[in-house]
Every structure is written in structure tokens, then in C-alpha cells.
Residue frames as qw, qx, qy, qz and C-alpha x, y, z in Angstrom:
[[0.038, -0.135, 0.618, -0.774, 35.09, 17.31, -26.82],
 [0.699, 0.059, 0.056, -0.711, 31.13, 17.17, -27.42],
 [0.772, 0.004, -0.614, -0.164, 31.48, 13.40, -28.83],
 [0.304, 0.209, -0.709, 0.601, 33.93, 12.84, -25.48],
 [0.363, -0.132, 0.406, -0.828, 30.98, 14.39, -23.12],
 [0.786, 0.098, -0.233, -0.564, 28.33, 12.20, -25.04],
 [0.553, 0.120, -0.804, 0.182, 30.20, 8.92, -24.52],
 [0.368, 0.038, -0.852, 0.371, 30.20, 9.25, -21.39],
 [0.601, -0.042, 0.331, -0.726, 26.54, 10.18, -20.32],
 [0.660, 0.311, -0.613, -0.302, 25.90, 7.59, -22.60],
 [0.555, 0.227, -0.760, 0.248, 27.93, 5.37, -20.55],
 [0.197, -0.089, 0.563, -0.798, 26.37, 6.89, -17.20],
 [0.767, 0.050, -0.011, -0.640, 22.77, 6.03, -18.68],
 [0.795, 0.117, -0.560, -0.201, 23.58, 2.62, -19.65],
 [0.378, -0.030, -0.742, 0.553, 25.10, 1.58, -15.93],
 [0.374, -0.038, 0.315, -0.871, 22.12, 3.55, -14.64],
 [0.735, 0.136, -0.440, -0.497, 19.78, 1.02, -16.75],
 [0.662, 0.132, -0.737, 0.025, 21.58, -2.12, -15.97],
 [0.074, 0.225, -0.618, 0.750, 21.37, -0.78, -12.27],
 [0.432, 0.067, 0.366, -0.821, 18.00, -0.31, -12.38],
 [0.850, 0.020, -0.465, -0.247, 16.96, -3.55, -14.37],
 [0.311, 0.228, -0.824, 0.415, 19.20, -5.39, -11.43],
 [0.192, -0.063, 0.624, -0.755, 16.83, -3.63, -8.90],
 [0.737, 0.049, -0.035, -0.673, 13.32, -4.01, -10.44],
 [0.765, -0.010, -0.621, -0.173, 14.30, -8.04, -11.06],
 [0.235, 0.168, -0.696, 0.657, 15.09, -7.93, -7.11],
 [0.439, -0.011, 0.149, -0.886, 12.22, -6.53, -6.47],
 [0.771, 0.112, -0.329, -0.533, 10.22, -9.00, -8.16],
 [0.522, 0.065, -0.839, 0.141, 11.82, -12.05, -7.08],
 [0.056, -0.009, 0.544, -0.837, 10.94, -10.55, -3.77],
 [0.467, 0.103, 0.105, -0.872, 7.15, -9.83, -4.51],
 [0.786, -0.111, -0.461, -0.397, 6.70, -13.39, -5.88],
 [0.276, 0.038, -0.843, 0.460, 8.49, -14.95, -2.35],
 [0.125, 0.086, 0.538, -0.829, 5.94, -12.97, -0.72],
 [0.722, 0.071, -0.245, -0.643, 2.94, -13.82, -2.81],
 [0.658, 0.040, -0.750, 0.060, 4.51, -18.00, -2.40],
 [0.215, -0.309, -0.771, 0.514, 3.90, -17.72, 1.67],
 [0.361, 0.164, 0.489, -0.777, 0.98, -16.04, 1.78],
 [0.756, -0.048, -0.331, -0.563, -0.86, -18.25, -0.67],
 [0.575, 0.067, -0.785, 0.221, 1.29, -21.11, 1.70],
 [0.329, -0.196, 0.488, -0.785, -0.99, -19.46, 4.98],
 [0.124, -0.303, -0.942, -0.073, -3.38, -21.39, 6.41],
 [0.359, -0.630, -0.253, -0.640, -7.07, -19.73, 7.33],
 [0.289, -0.274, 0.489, -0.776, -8.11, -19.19, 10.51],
 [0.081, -0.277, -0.953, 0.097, -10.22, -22.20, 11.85],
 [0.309, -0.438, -0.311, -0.785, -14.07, -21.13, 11.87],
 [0.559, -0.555, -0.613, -0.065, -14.38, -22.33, 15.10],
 [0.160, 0.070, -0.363, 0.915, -12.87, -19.19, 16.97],
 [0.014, -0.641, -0.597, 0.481, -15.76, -17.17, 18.67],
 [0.172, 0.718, 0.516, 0.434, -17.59, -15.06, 16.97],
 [0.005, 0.083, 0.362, -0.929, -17.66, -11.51, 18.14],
 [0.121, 0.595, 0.785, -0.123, -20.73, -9.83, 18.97],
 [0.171, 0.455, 0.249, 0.837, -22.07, -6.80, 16.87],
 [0.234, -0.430, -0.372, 0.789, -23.04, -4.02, 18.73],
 [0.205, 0.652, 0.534, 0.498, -25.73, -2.23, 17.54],
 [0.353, -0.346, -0.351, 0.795, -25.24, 1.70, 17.88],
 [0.304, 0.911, 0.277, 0.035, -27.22, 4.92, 16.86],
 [0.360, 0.190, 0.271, 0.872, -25.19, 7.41, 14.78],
 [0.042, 0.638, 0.351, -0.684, -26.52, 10.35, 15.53],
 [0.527, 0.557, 0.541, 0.345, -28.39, 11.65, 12.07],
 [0.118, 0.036, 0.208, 0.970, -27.69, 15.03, 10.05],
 [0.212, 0.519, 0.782, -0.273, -30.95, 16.76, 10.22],
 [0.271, 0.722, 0.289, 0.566, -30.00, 19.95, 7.98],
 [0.234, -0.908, -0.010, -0.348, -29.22, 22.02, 11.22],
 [0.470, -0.764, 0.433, -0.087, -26.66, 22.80, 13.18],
 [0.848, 0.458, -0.268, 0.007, -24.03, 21.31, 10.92],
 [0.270, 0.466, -0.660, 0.524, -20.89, 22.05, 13.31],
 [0.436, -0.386, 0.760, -0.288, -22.51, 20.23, 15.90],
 [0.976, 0.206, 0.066, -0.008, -23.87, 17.15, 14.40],
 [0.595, 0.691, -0.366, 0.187, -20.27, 17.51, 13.35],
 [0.038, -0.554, 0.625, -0.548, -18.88, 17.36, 17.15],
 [0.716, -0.228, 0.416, -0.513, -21.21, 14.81, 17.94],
 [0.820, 0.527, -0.209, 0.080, -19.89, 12.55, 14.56],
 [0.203, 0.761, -0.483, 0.383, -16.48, 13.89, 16.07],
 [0.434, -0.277, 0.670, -0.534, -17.04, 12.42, 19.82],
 [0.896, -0.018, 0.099, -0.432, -18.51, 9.03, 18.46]]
């Protein structure tokens, strides 16, 4: 009865295995399609506009009043 039980985990593990070697080479085939079109993108032309940076003040920590600076960090 014990050999009987053993067989068939056995047999459960090995169709688990072959299941899960099926999925992981799926997987992969997948992950190199997607690696083949995005090395097959083209860049972005450099002649788009540029944005413009915005220069902003950050309001600084000063050692005081840690919950606000913290609401003012919060509200930026």
C-alpha cells in the first residue's frame, strides 16, 4: 500500500515537472519575442522639442518644526 501511495506522488511530481518545464520554456520564448521588438524599436528623433526645466525651491529642513516642513514637502 505504501509502495502503491509512493508511485503515485511520484507520478504526480513528475507531471508537475514536465508541466512546469513546459511553462518556464513558454515563458522564455515569450521574454526573448519581447526582447526581439524592442531591440527592433526605433529612437525617438532628436529633433522633438525640448521641454523646458523649471527651476523650483524645495522648501529646506531646517531642524524645526519637522511635521510641517513635512506638510509643506507634502503640498509640493
Amino acid at each position: 500500500m505504501a509502495d502503491q501511495t509512493c508511485d503515485t506522488s511520484i507520478e504526480r511530481l513528475e507531471e508537475s515537472m514536465k508541466l512546469l518545464s513546459m511553462s518556464q520554456s513558454d515563458l522564455a520564448s515569450k521574454v526573448d519575442s519581447i526582447l526581439t521588438q524592442l531591440a527592433n524599436l526605433t529612437p525617438m528623433p532628436s529633433s522633438l522639442p525640448r521641454k523646458h526645466h523649471l527651476k523650483l525651491d524645495v522648501p529646506h529642513f531646517n531642524d524645526t518644526n519637522p511635521i510641517g516642513w513635512i506638510f509643506k514637502i507634502s503640498q509640493f
